[in-house]
GUVO-318761 format. One line per field, with one value per residue (C-alpha): x, z, y. Coordinates in steps of 0.25 Angstrom, whole numbers. Layout:
! GUVO-318761
X <- (X ...)
Z <- (Z ...)
Y <- (Y ...)
This chain:
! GUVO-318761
X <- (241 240 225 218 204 196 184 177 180 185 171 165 156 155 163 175 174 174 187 196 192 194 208 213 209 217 229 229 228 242 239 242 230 226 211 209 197 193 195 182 180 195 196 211 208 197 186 191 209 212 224 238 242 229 235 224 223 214 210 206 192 188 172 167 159 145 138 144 133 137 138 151 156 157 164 173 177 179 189 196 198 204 214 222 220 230 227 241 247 235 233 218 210 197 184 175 166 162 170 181 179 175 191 199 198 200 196 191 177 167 153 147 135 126 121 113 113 108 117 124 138 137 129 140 150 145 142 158 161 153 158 173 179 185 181 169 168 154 154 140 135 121 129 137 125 120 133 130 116 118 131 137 148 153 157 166 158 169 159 163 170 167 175 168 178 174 161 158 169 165 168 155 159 157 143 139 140 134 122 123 122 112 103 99 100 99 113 113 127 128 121 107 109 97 106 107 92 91 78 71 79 74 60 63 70 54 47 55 53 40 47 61 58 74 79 89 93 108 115 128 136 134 145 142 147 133 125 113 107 92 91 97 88 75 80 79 66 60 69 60 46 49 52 64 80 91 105 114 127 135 148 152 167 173 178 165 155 157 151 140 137 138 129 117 105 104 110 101 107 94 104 97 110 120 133 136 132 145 140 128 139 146 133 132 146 141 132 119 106 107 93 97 88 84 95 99 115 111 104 117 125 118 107 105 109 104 88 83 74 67 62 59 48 55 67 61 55 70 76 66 68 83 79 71 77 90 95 110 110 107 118 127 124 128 140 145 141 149 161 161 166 178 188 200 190 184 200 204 193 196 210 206 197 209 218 208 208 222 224 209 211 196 188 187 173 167 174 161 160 165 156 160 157 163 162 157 143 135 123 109 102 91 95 95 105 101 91 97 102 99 112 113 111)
Z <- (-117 -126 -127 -136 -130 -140 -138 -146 -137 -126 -121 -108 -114 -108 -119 -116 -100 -104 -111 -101 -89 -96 -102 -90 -81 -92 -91 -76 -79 -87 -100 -110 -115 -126 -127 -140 -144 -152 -147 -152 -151 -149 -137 -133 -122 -113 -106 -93 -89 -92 -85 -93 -95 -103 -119 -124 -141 -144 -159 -163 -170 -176 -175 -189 -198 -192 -202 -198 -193 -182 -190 -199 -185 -180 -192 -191 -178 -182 -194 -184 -174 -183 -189 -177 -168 -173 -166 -167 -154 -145 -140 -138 -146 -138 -144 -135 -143 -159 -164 -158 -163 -178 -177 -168 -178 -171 -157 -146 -142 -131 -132 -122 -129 -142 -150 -161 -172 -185 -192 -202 -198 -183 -185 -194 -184 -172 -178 -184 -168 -164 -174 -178 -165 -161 -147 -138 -125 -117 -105 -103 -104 -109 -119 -123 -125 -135 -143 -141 -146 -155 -164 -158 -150 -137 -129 -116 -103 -97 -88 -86 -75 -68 -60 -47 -38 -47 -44 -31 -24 -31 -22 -15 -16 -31 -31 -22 -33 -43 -34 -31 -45 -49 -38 -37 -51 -60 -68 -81 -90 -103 -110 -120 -131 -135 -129 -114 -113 -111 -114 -106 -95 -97 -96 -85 -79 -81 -75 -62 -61 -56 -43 -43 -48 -41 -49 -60 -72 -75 -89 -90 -103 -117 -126 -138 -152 -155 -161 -150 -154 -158 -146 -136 -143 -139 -127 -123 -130 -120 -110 -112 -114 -101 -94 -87 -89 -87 -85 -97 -94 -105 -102 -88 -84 -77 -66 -64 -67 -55 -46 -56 -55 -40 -37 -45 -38 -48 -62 -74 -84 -93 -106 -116 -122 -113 -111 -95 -89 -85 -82 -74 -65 -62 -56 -47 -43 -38 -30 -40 -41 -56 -66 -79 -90 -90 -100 -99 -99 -87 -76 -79 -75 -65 -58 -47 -41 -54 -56 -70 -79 -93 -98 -94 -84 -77 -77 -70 -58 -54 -55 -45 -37 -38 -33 -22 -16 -10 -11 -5 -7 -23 -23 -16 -24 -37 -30 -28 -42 -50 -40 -48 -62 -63 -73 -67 -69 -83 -87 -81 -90 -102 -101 -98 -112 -121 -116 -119 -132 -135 -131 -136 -150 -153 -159 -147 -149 -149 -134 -129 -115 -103 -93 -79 -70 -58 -47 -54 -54 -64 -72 -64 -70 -79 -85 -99 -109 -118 -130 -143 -154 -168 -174 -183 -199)
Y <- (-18 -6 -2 8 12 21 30 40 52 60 64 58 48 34 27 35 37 22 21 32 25 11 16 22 8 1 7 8 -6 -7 -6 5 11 22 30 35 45 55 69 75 91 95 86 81 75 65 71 69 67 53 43 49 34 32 38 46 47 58 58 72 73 86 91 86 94 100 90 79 70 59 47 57 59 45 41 51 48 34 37 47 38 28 37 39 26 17 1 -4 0 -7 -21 -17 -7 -5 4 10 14 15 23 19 5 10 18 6 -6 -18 -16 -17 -12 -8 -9 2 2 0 10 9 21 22 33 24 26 25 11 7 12 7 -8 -7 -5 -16 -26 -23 -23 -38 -37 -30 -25 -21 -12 -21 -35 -27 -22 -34 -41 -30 -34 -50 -49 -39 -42 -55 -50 -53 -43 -42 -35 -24 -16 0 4 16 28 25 34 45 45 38 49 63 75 79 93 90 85 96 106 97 96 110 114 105 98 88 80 68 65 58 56 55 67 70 57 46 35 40 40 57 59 48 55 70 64 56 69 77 66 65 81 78 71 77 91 94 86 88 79 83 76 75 69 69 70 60 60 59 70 69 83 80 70 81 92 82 80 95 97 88 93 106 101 92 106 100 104 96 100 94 96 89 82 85 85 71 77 84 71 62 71 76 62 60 71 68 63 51 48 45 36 31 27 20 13 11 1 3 17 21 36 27 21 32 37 25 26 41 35 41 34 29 28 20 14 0 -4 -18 -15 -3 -16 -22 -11 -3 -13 -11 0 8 12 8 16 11 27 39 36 25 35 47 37 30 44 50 35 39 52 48 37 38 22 22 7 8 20 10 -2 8 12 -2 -5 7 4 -10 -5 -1 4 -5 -17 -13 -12 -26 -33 -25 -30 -43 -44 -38 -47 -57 -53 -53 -67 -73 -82 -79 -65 -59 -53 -67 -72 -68 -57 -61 -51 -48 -37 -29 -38 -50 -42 -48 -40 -44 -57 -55 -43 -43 -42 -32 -33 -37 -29 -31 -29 -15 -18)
């Protein structure tokens, strides 16, 4: 099967750590895949080396103008995209995100999450992505649910996988250093931006000072194609009249993550929107203590080897728990859960659904999601579902 994956860049954001690791699972599964993206900045390759057999079709984007606002950019990275992907040499054209979807045409496409904008031209582009496509794809029964209540569609459930290996064997040598040069320290992944919830977590950082004045809060991440600049400018006034000083270090390199990750003394992952946690799950695969917001698709995930926090408050006190508390059983029971996802899985089921579609006589969005988990584990009863959406006018 000739499959086209597309992603809107070759930065280490979710969405595309995503579509590697999926495209490189699928054709070590036999089949003959393309990832196509957008090389933004000059960038000619991926952020991190990616399986030869996987082809890689880089569309150069140029820096726009200094003006160019974000909803110009998105736009632009659309038409782009669409200029140069050419669909006929696929059996499967799969979206991952949506850009990708506005560019593919008929497709294929991945829900990771919702988001909810109210710049004209991303809310046009993002319900264009949600509603074009013949067929969906959630990483998260939450997050299909969201799709159900809000516009009617029935998504298939693919869970994430995760590089477990990676971060379950890092070189101790490795986290040594990152423990020498930093102490003892709280990680979170992911950046400064309203949706990963960054200034609930600087106040929660100054509170549990008062109890862990050792303690650093380290933040790793954060290349966006969103302008997050007067949110990041907030976020270090009140760094300041807080009086405390994280380290940000931006993207950190992928050979270089895995141990950054296994050395931390706990991982804070308080997302306000969020589809899986993949970043999350590589922390339990480490063996980390793992804090995450009370979000409906994050019980179904992580519970329950995972602490839950509803704001800042609530945050400070499991991260000082986390702290305190050394609980191999919970570490173990994260461990065992991470080890379940896996790429070579996530890859089977993705075949499985296009060939369903291939063969199905009916419009494939409407078959209804067939959710199965690693295992056979199934979400915790009496969890909710997700609230419902008003779908955007």
């Amino acid at each position: 099967m000739k499959i086209a994956l597309l992603t809107y860049s070759t930065k280490p954001r979710g969405g595309v750590v995503h579509t590697l690791a999926l495209a490189e699972a699928l054709t070590a599964a036999g089949q003959d895949v393309t990832v196509w993206t957008l090389g933004r900045g000059g960038d000619t390759g991926f952020f991190r080396a990616v399986d030869p057999r996987v082809r890689q079709r880089i569309v150069p984007f140029l820096d726009g103008p200094p003006q160019e606002t974000v909803g110009e950019r998105v736009l632009r990275s659309v038409a782009t995209l669409r200029d140069a992907f050419d669909p006929r040499p696929y059996d499967v054209v799969h979206a991952q995100d949506c850009i990708t979807a506005n560019a593919a045409g008929r497709c294929v496409r991945t829900v990771h999450h919702i988001d909810h904008f109210t710049t004209p031209q991303l809310a046009a582009c993002h319900e264009k992505a949600i509603t074009e496509p013949y067929a969906h794809i959630c990483v998260s029964a939450a997050v299909a649910a969201e799709l159900a209540d809000g516009w009617g569609i029935k998504a298939e459930v693919i869970p994430n996988g995760v590089a477990y290996e990676r971060f379950a064997r890092t070189d101790p040598a490795a986290r040594a250093r990152w423990r020498e040069r930093l102490g003892r320290y709280i990680l979170t992944v992911g950046g400064i931006e309203p949706r990963k919830g960054s200034l609930d977590l600087l106040e929660a950082y100054a509170q549990l000072r008062a109890v862990a004045p050792d303690v650093r809060l380290v933040i790793a991440g954060g290349e966006t194609l969103f302008d997050y600049r007067d949110y990041r400018a907030r976020w270090e006034a009140r760094a300041a009249e807080l009086a405390v000083d994280p380290v940000v270090f931006g993207p950190v390199s992928d050979a270089d993550l895995p141990a950054l990750v296994a050395a931390a003394a706990a991982f804070a992952f308080p997302s306000v929107k969020e589809g899986f946690g993949l970043a999350a799950m590589e922390a339990l695969a480490a063996g980390v203590p793992l804090v995450v917001r009370d979000l409906p698709v994050l019980r179904e995930v992580f519970a329950p080897p995972a602490r839950f926090a509803t704001d800042a408050r609530s945050l400070a006190t499991e991260l000082a728990t986390a702290l305190a508390i050394d609980d191999p059983a919970r570490r173990e029971a994260g461990r065992r859960l991470a080890a379940r996802y896996t790429w070579a899985e996530a890859a089977h089921r993705h075949l499985g659904f296009y060939r369903a579609l291939a063969s199905s006589p009916v419009t494939p969005a409407a078959a209804g999601p067939r959710v199965t988990w690693p295992d056979q584990a199934q979400p915790h009863d009496g969890e909710e579902r997700g609230a419902k959406l008003a779908r955007p006018a």
